[in-house]
Backbone of each chain as ProteinMPNN parsed JSONL, in Angstrom:
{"seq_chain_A": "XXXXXXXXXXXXXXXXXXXXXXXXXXXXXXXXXXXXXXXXXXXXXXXXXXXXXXXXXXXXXXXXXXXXXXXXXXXXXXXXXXXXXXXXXXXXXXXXXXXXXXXXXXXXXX", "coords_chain_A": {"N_chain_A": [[-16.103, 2.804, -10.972], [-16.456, 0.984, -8.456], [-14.292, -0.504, -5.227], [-14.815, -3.122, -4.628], [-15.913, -3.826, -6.919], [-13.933, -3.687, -8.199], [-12.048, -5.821, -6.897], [-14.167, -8.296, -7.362], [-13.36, -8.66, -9.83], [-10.794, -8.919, -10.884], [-10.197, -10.79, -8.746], [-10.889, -13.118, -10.159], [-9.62, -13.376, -12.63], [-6.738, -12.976, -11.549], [-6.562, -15.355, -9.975], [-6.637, -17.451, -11.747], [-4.557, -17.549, -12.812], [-2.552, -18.117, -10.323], [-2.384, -16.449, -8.771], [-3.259, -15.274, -5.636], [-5.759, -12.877, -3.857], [-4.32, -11.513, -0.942], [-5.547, -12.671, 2.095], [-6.431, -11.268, 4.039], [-9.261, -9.293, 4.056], [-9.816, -6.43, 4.117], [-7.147, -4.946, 3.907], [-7.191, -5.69, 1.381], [-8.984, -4.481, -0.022], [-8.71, -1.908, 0.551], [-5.957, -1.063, -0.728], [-7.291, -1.643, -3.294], [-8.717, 0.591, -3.491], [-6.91, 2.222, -3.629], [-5.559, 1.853, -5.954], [-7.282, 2.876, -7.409], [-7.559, 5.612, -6.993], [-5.061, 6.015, -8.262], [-5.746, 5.127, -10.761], [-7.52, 7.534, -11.699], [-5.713, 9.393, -11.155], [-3.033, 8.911, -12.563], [-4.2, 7.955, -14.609], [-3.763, 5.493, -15.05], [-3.37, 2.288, -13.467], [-1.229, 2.485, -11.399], [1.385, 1.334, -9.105], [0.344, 1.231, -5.882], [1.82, 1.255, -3.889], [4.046, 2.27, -4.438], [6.236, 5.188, -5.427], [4.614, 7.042, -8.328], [6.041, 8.212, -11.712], [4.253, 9.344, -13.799], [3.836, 8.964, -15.862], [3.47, 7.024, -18.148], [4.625, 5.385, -19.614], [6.945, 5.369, -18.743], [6.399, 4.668, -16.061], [5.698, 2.08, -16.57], [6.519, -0.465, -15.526], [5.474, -0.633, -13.445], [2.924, -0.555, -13.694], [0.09, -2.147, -12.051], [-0.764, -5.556, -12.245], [2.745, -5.856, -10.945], [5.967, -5.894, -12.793], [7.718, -6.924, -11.33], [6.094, -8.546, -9.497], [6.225, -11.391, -10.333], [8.223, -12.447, -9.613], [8.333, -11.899, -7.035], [6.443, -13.054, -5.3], [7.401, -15.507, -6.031], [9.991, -15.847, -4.353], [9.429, -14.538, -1.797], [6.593, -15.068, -1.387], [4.736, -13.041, -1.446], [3.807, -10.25, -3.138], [5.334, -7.036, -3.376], [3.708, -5.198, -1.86], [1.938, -7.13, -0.352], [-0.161, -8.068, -1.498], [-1.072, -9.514, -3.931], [-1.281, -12.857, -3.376], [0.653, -15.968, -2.305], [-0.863, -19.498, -2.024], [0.15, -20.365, -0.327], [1.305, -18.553, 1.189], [-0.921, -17.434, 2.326], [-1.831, -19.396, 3.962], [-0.048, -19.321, 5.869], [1.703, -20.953, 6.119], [4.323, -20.043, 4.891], [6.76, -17.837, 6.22], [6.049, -14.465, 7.051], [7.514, -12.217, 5.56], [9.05, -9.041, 5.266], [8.554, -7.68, 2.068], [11.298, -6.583, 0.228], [12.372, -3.692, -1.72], [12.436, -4.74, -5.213], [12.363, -3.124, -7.473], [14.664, -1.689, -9.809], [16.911, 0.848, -9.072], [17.686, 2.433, -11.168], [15.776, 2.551, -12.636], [13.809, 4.189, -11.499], [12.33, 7.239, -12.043], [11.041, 9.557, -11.5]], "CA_chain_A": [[-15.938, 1.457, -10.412], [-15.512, 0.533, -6.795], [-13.106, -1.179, -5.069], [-15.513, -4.143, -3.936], [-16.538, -4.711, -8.056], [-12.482, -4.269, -8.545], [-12.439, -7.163, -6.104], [-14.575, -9.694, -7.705], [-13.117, -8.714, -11.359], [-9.453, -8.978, -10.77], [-9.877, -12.193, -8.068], [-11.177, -14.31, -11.12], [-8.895, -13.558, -13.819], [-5.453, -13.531, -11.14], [-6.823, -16.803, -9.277], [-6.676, -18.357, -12.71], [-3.01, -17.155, -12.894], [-2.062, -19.117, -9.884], [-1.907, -15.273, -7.494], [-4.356, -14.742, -4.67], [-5.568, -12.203, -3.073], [-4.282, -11.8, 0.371], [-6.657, -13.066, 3.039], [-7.311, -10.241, 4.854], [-9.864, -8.138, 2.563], [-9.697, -5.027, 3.925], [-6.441, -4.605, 3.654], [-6.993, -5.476, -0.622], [-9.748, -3.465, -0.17], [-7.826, -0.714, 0.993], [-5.027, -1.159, -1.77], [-7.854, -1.39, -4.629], [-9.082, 2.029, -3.867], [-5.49, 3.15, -4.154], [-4.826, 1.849, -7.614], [-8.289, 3.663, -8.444], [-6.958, 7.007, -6.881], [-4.059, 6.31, -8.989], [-6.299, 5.324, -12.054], [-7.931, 8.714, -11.487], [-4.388, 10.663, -10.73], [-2.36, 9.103, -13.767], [-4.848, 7.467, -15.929], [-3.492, 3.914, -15.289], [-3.255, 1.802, -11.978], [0.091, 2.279, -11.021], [1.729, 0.682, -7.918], [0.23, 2.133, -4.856], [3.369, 0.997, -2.545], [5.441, 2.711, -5.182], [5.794, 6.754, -6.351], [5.038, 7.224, -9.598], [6.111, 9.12, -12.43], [3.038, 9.804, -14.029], [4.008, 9.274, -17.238], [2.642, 5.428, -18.116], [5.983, 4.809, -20.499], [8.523, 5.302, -17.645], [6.146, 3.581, -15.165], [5.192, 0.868, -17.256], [7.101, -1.609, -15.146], [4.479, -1.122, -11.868], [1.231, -0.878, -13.243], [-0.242, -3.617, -11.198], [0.282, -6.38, -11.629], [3.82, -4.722, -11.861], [6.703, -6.639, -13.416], [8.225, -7.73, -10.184], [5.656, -9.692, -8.94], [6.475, -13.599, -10.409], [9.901, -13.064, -8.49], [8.325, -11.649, -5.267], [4.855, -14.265, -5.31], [8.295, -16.651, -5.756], [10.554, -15.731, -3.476], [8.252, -14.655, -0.517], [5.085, -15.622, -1.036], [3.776, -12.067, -1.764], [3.918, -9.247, -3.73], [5.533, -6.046, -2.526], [2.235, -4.604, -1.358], [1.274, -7.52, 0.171], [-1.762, -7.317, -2.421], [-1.105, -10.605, -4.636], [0.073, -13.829, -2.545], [0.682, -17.329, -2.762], [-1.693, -19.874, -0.854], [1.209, -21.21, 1.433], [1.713, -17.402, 2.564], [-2.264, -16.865, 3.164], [-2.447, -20.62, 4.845], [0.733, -18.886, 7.439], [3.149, -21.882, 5.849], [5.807, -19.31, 4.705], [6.922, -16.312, 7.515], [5.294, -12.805, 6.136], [8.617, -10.906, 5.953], [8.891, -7.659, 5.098], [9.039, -7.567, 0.439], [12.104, -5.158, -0.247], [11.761, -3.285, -3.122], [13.265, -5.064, -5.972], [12.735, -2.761, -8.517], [16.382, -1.36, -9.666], [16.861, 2.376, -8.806], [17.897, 2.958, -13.053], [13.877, 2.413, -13.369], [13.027, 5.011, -11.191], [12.324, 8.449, -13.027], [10.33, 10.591, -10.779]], "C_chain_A": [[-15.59, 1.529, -8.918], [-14.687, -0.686, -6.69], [-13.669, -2.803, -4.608], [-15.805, -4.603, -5.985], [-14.72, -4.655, -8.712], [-11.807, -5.62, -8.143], [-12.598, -8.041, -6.819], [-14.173, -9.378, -9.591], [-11.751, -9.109, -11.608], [-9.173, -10.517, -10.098], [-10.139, -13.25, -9.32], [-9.877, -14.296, -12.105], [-7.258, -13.094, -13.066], [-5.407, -14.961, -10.471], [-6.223, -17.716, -10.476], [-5.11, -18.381, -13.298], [-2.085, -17.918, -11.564], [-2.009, -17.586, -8.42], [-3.47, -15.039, -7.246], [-4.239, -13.616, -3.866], [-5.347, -12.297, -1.567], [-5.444, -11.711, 1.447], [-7.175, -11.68, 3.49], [-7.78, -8.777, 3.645], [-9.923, -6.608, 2.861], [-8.691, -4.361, 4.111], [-6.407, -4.688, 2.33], [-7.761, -4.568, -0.72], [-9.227, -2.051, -0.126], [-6.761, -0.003, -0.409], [-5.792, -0.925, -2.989], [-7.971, -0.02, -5.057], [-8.022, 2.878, -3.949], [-5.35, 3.097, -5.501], [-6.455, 2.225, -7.997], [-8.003, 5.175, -7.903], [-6.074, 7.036, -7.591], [-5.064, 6.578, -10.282], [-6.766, 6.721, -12.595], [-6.867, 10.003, -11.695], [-3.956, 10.538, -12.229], [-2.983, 8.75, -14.786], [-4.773, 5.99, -16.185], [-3.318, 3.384, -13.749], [-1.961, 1.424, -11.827], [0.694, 1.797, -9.331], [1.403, 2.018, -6.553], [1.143, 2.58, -4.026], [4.414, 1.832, -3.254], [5.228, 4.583, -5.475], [6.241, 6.467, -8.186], [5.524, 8.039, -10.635], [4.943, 9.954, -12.884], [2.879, 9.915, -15.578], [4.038, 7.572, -17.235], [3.73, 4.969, -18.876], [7.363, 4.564, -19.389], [7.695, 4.425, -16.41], [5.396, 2.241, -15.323], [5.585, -0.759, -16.13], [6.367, -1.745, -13.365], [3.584, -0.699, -12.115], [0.606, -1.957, -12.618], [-1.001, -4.043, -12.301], [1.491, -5.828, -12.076], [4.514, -6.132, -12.064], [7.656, -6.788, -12.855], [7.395, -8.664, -9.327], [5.821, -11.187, -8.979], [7.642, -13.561, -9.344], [9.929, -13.125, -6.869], [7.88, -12.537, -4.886], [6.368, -15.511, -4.927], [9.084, -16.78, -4.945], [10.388, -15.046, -1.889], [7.477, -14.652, -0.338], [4.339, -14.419, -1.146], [4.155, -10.694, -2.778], [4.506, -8.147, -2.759], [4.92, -5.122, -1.82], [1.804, -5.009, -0.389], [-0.344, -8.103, -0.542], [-1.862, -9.04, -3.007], [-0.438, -11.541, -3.943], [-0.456, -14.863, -2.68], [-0.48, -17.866, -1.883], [-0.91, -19.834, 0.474], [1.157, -19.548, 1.943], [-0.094, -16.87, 3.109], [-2.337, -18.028, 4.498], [-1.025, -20.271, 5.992], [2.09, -20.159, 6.856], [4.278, -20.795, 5.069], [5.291, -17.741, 5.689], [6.616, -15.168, 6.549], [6.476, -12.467, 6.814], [8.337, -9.942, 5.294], [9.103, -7.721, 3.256], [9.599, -6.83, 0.271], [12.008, -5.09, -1.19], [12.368, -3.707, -4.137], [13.432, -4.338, -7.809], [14.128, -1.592, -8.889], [16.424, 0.411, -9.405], [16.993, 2.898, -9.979], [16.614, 3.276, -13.081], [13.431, 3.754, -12.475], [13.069, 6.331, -11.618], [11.856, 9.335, -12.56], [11.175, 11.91, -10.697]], "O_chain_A": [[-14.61, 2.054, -8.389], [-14.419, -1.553, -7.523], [-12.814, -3.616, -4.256], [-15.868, -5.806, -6.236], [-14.327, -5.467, -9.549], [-11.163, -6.345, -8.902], [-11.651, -8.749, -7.16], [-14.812, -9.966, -10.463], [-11.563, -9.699, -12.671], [-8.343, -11.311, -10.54], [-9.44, -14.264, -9.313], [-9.212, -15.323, -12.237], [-6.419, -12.829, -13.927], [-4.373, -15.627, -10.429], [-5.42, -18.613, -10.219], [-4.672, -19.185, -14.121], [-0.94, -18.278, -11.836], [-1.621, -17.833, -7.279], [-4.425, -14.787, -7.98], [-3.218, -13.248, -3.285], [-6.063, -13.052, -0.909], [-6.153, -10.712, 1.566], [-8.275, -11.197, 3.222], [-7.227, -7.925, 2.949], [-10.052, -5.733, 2.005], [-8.856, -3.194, 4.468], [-5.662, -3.869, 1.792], [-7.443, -3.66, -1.488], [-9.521, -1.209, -0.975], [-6.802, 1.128, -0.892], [-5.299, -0.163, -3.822], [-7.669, 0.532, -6.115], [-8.104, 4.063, -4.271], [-5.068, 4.074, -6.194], [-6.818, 1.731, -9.064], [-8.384, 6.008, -8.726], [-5.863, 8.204, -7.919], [-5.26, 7.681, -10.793], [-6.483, 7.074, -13.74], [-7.058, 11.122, -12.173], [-4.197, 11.402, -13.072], [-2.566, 9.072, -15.899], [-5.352, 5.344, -17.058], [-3.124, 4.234, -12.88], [-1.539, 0.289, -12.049], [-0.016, 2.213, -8.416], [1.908, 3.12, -6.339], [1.349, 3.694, -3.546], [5.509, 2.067, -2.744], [4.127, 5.089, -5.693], [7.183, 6.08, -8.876], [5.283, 9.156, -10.177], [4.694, 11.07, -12.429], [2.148, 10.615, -16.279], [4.616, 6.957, -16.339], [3.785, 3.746, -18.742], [8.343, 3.819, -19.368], [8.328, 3.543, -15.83], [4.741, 1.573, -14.523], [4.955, -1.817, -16.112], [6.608, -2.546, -12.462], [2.932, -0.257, -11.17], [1.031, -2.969, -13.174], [-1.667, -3.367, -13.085], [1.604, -5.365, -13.212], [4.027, -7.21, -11.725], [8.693, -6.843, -13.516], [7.916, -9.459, -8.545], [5.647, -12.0, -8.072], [7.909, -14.4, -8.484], [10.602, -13.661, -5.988], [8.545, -13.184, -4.077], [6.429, -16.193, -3.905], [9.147, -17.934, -4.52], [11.246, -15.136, -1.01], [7.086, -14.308, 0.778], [3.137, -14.595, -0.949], [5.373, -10.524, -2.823], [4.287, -8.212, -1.549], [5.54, -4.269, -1.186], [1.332, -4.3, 0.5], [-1.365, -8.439, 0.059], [-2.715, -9.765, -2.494], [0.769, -11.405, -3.744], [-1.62, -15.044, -3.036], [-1.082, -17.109, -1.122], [-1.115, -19.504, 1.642], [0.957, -19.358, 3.143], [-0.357, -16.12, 4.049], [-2.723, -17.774, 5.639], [-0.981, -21.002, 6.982], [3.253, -20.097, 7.255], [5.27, -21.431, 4.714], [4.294, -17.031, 5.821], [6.99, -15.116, 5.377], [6.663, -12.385, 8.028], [7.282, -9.943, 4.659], [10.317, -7.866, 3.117], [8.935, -5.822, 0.028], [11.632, -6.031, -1.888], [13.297, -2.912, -4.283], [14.083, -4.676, -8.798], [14.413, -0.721, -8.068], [15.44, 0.977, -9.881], [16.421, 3.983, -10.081], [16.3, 4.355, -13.585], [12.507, 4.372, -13.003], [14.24, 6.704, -11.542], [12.167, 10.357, -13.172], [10.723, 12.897, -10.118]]}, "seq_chain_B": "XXXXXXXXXXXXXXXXXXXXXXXXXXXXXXXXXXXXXXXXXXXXXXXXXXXXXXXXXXXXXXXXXXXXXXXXXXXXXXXXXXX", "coords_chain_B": {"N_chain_B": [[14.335, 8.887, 27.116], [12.458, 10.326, 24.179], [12.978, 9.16, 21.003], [13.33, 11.419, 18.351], [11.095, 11.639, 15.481], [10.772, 10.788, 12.004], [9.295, 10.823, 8.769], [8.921, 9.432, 5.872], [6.239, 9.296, 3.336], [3.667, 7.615, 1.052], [0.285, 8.97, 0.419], [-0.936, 7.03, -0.543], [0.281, 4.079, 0.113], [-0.316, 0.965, 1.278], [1.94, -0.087, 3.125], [3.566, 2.448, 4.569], [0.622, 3.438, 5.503], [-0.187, 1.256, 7.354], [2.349, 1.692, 9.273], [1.953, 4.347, 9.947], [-0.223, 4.06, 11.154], [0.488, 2.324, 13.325], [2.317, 3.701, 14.945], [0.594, 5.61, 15.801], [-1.055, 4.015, 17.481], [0.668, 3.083, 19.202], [1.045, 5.754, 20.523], [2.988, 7.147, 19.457], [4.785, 10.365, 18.793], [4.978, 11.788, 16.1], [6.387, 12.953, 12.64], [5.237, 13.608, 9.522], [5.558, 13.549, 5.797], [3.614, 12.948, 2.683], [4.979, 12.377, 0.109], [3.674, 11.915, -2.775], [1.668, 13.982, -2.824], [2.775, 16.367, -3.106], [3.865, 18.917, -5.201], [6.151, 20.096, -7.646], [8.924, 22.167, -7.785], [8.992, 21.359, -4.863], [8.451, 19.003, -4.44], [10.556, 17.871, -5.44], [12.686, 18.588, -4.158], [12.077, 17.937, -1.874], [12.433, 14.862, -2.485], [15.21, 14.314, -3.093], [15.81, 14.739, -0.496], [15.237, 12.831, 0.528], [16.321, 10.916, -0.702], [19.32, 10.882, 0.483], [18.877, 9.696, 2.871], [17.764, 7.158, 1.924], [18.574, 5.984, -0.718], [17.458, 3.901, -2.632], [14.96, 5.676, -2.225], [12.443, 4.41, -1.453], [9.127, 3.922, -0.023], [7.494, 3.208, 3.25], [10.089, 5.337, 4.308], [11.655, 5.776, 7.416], [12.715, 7.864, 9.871], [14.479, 7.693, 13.073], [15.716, 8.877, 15.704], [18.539, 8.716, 15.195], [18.467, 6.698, 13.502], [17.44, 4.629, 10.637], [15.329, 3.347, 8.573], [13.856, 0.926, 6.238], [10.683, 0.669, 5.08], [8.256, -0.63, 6.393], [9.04, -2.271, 8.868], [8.231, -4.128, 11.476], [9.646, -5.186, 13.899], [11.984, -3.812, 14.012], [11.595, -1.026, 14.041], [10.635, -0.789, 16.565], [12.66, -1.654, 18.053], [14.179, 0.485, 17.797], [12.293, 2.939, 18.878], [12.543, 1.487, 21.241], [10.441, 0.061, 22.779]], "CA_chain_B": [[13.616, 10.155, 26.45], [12.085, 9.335, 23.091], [13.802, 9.767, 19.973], [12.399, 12.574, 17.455], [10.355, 10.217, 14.388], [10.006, 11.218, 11.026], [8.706, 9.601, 7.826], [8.437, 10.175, 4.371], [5.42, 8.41, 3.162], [3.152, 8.015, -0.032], [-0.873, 8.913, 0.924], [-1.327, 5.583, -0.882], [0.867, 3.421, 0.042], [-0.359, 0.205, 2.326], [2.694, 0.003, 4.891], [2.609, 3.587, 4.64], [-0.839, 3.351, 6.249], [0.179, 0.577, 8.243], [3.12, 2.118, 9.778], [1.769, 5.632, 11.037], [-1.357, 3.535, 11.91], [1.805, 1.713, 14.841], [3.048, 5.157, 15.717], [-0.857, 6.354, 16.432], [-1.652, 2.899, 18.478], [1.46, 2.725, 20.699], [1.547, 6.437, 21.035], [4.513, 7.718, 19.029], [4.82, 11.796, 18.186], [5.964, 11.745, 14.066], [5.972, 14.263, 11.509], [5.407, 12.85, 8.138], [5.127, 14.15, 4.389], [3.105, 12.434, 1.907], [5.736, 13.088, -0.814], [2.812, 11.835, -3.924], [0.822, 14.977, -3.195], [3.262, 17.368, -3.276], [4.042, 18.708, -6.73], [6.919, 20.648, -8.742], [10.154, 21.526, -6.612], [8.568, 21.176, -3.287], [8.892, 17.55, -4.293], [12.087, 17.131, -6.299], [13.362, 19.043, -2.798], [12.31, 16.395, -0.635], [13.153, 13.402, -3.027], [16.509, 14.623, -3.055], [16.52, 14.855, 1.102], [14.816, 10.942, 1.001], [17.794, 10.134, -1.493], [20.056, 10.601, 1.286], [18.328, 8.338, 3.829], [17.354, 5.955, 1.099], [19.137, 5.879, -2.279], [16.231, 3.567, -3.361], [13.874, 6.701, -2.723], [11.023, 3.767, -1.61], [8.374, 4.27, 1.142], [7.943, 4.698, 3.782], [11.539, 6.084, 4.98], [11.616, 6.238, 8.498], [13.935, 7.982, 10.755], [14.116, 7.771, 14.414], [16.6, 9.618, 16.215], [19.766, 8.431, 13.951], [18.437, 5.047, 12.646], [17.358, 5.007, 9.359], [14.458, 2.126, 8.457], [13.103, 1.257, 5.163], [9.699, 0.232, 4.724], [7.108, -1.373, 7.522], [9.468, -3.338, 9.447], [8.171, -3.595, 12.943], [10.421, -5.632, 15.201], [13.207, -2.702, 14.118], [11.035, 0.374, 14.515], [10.226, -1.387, 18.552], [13.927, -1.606, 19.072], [14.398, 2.035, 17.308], [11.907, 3.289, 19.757], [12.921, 1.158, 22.493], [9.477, 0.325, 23.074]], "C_chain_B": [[13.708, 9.061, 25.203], [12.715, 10.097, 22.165], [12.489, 10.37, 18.581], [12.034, 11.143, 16.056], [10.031, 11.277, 13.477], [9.595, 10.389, 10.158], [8.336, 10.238, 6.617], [7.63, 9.008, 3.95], [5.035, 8.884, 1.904], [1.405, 7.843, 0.604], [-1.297, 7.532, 0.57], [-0.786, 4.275, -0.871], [0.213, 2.458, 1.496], [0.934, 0.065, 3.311], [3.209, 1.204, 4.901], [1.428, 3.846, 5.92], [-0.404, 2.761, 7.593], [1.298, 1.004, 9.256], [2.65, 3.423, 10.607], [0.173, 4.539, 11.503], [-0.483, 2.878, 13.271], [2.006, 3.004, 15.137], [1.516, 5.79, 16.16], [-0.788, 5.276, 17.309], [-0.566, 2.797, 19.517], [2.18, 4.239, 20.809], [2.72, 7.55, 20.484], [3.924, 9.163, 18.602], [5.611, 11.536, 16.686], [5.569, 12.948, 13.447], [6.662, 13.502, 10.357], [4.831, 13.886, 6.743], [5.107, 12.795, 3.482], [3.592, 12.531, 0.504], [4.345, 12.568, -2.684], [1.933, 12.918, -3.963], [1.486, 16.351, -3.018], [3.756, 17.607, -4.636], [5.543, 19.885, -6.675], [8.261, 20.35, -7.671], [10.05, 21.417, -5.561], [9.363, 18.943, -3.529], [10.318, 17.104, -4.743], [12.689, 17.685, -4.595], [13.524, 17.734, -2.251], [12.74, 15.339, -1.349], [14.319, 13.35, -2.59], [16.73, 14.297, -0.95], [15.955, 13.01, 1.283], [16.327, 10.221, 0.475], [18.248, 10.155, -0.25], [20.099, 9.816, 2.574], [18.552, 6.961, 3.016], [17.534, 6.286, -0.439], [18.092, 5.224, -2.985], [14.92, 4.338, -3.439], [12.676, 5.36, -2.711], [10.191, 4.167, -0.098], [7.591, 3.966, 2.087], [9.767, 5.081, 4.196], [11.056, 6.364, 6.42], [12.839, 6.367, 9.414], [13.483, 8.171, 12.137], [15.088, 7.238, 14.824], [18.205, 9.306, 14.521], [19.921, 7.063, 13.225], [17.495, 5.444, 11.516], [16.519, 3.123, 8.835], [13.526, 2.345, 7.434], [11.924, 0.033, 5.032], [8.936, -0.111, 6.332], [7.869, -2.756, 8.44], [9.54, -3.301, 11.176], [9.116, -3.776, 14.179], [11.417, -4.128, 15.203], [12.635, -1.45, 14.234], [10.747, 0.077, 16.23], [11.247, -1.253, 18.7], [14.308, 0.089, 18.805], [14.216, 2.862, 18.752], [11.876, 2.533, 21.411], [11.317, 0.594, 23.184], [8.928, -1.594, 22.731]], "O_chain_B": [[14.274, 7.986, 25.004], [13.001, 11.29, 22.268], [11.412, 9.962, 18.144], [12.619, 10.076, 15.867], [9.375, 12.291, 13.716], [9.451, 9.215, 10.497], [7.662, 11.246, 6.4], [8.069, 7.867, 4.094], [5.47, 9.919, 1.4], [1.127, 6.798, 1.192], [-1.992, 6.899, 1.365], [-1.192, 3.397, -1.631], [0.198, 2.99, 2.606], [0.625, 0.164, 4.498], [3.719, 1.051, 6.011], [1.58, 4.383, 7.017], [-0.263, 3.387, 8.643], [1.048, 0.5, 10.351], [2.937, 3.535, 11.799], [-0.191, 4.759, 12.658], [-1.055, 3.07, 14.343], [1.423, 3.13, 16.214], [1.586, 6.604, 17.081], [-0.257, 5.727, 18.324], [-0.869, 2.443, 20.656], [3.38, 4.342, 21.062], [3.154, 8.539, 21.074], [2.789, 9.242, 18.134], [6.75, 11.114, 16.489], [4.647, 13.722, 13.703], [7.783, 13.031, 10.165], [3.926, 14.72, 6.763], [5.959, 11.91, 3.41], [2.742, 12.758, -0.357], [4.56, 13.277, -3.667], [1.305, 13.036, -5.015], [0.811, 17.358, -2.808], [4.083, 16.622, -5.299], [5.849, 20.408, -5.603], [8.634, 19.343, -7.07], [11.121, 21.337, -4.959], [10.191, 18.172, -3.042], [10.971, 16.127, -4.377], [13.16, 16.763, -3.93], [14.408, 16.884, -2.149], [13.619, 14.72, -0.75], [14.646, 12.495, -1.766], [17.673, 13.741, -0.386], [16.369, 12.215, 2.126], [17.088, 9.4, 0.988], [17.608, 9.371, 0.45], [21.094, 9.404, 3.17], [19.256, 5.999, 3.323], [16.676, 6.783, -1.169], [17.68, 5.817, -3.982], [13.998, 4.074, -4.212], [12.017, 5.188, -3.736], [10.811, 4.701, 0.823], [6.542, 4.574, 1.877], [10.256, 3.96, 4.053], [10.115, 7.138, 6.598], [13.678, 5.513, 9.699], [12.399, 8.671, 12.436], [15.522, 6.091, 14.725], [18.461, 9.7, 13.383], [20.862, 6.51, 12.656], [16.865, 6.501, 11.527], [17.114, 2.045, 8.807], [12.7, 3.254, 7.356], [12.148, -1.172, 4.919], [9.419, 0.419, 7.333], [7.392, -3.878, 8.613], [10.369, -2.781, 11.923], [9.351, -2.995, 15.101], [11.558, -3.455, 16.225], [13.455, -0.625, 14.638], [10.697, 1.049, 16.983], [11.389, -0.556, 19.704], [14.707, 0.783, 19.74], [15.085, 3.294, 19.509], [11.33, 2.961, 22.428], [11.223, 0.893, 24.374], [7.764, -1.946, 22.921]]}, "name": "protein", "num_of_chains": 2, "seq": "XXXXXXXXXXXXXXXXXXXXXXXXXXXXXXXXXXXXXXXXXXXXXXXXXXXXXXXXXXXXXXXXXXXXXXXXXXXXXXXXXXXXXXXXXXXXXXXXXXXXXXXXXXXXXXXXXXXXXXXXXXXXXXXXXXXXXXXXXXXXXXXXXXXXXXXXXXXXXXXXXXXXXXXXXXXXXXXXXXXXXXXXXXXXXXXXX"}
């Protein structure tokens, strides 16, 4: 798979979820072909922005979409990537700050 | 004088990318490790030396001179480097 048919397979069925991809495409573009170097590395598309374990039970909680995104998408308009974001933060109505990492340091296993 | 720049990064990580892509465009000297393609205790090594920058161990880690900056945050890497 490339990262251009990851693109138009993923934009339909997160659009319909209410998360867009961020405007500028070759920065998703960029990010897709990460979570297919991951797919490739661990076997599952684990958070590019993140290190993973490599073991799909301990990093269950950032395969993308990981299981901090509703709080980030909610509380700044994007994912910690940058990857999944609201309209208001593509249309520039909320400030692109920086997403600190909110997943808890317990979770990390590496 | 400019202060020494390092960076612990992941090869796949977008601000990652984005970040030594600022240190190439305005110039900066860095020395960075890609800690996702290093394997056994080469890596538990360095985790362990990121722990002590960054207890959250997220990436990138950037140091420059004795400031200590986590993730892609530009205004504070410009005042870092004075630049």
């Amino acid at each position: 798979m490339t990262s251009a048919e990851l693109y138009e397979m993923l934009k339909k069925v997160q659009e319909s979820k209410g998360y867009f991809f961020n405007k500028d495409k070759d920065w998703v573009l960029s990010i897709l072909s990460d979570l297919l170097i991951n797919k490739e590395r661990y076997g599952y598309m684990s958070c590019p922005c993140r290190l993973a374990a490599g073991n799909r039970e301990k990093d269950a909680d950032i395969i993308c979409p990981c299981l901090y995104r509703p709080e980030d998408v909610k509380e700044y308009g994007s994912c910690y990537c940058n990857l999944y974001v609201s309209t208001k933060w593509n249309e520039g109505a909320i400030e692109h700050q920086y997403v600190p990492e909110r997943r808890p340091p317990g979770k990390i296993s590496f | 004088m400019s202060a020494k720049v390092k960076m612990f990064t992941l090869s796949t990580c977008s601000h990652c990318k984005a970040t030594k892509k600022f240190m190439h465009d305005n110039g900066i000297d860095f020395d960075y490790i890609d800690v996702d393609l290093l394997q056994g205790n080469d890596k538990q090594k360095i985790l362990e030396e990121v722990e002590q920058y960054n207890p959250n161990r997220s990436f990138p880690t950037i140091i420059i001179g004795d400031t200590i900056i986590i993730g892609f945050r530009e205004s504070d890497i410009r005042e870092a480097l004075g630049i």
